[in-house]
N, C-alpha and C positions, 0 to 999 in steps of 0.2 A: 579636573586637573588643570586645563589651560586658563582658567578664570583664577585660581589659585595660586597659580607662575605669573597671572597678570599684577594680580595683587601686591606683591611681593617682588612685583619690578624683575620679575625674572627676564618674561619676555613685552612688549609692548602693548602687543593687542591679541586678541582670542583668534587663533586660525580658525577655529570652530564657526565664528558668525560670517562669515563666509564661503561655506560649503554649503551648494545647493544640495535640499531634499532630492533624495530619491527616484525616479517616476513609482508610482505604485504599481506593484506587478498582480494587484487582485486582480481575476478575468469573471467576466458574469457566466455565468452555467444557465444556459436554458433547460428547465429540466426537464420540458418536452422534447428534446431534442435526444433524452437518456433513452434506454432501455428501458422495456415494460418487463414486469415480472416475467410476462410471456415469452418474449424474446429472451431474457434470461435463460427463461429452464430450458427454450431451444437449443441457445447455443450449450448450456452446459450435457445436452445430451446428447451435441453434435460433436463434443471437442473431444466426448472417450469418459468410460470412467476412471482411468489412471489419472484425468488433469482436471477432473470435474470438481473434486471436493474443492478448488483453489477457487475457480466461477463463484464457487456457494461460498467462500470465508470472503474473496473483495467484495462480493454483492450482499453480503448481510453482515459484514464485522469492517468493511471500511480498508481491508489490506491492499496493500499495493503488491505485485506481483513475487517479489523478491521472498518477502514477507510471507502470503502463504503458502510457499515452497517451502519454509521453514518451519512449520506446525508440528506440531507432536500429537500425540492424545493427548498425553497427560497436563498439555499447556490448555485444559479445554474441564474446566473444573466448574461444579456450580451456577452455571450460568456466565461464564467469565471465561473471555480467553486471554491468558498472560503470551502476549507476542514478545517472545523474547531475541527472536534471531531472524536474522535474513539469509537467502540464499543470492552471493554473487558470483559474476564469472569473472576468472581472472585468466591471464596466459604464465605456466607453467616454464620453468627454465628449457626445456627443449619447443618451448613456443608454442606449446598445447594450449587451448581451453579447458580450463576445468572451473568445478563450479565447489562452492565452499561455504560453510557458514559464515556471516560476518555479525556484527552489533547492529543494530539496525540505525537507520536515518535518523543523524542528529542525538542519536545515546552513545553515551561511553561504552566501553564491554562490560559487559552483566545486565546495562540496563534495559527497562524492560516499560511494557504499556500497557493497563488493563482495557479490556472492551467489553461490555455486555456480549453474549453470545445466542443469540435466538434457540430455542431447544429443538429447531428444525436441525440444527446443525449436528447433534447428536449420531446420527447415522454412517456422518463423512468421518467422524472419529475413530473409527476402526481401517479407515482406509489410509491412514496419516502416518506417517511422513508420505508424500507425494514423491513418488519414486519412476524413472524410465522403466521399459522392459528389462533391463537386465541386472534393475533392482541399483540402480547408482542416481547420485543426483540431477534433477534436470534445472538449467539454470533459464533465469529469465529469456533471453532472446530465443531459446528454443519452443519456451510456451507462447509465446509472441506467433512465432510462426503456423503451431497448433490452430492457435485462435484463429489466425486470417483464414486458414483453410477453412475453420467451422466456419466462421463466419458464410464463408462462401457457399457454401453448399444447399442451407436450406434460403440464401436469399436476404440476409438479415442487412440492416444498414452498416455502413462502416465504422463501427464502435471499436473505442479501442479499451483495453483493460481500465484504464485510469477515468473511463466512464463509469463501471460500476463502484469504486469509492466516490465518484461525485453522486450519482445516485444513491447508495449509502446514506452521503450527507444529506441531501433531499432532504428522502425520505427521516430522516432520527430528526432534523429541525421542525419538519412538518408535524411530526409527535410530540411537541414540547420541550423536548433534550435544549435547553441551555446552548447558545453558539459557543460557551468557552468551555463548556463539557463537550462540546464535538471538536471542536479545536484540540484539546488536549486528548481527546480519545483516538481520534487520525493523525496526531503530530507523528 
């Protein structure tokens, strides 16, 4: 557009050729630095089976927390889980927390992201939607808090959820997976 107003004597020069780039917010991941599968199934047998199936969809399907809190079965088809929703917390008019479905990170509503699904994951499928004791939603800083207790218990390092999508990632590049098919598959 501004090289097209320059042309056409709109304006005089492009404001564009004088905006500095960005810094780049890529951060390196060590990926010794992830969890091992080990540590994995510890914590997910420290954190309860109510929030367990959520450990096993970020550490084998790439979810961020929100995300699979939001799982169905029926989003778990074929080898494919269609993510279509997140679970956020918002504060209610009498200034409540409460937690809700939303569209997920960066999609309009309805939209949606396929993932391959390990057929390990088959089992957590009957456990899903990931529900508190008294059967209502739990929103992310409440599994936050879960976590650091497991975490604590049997000794594990201080990993936090958004290490098991980087592990994820890892692991599917070290397979072959394409960086713009794991890109597009974590977006």
């Amino acid at each position: 557009m501004s090289s097209h107003a320059v042309r056409h004597k709109r304006i005089r020069e492009n404001p564009v050729k004088q905006a500095e780039k960005p810094a780049n917010p890529i951060m390196q991941v060590d990926e010794r630095t992830l969890p091992s599968f080990d540590e994995i199934s510890a914590l997910a047998k420290e954190i309860g089976p109510r929030l367990e199936p959520a450990v096993w969809l970020m550490a084998c399907c790439g979810l961020r927390i929100g995300e699979s809190l939001g799982v169905f079965p029926e989003d778990i088809v074929d080898g494919t889980l269609r993510c279509r929703r997140q679970v956020v917390r918002i504060t209610n008019s009498s200034g409540k927390y409460v937690a809700l479905y939303a569209p997920l990170k960066h999609r309009k509503e309805g939209g949606w992201r396929d993932i391959p699904a390990p057929a390990t994951l088959g089992p957590i499928a009957e456990r899903l939607p990931i529900r508190n004791q008294a059967g209502g939603m739990i929103y992310p800083d409440l599994f936050r808090k879960s976590w650091d207790r497991a975490l604590k218990r049997p000794g594990l390092p201080d990993y936090n959820p958004h290490d098991l999508r980087h592990k994820w990632a890892t692991v599917t590049l070290s397979n072959g997976v394409p960086i713009h098919e794991v890109g597009r598959e974590g977006a």
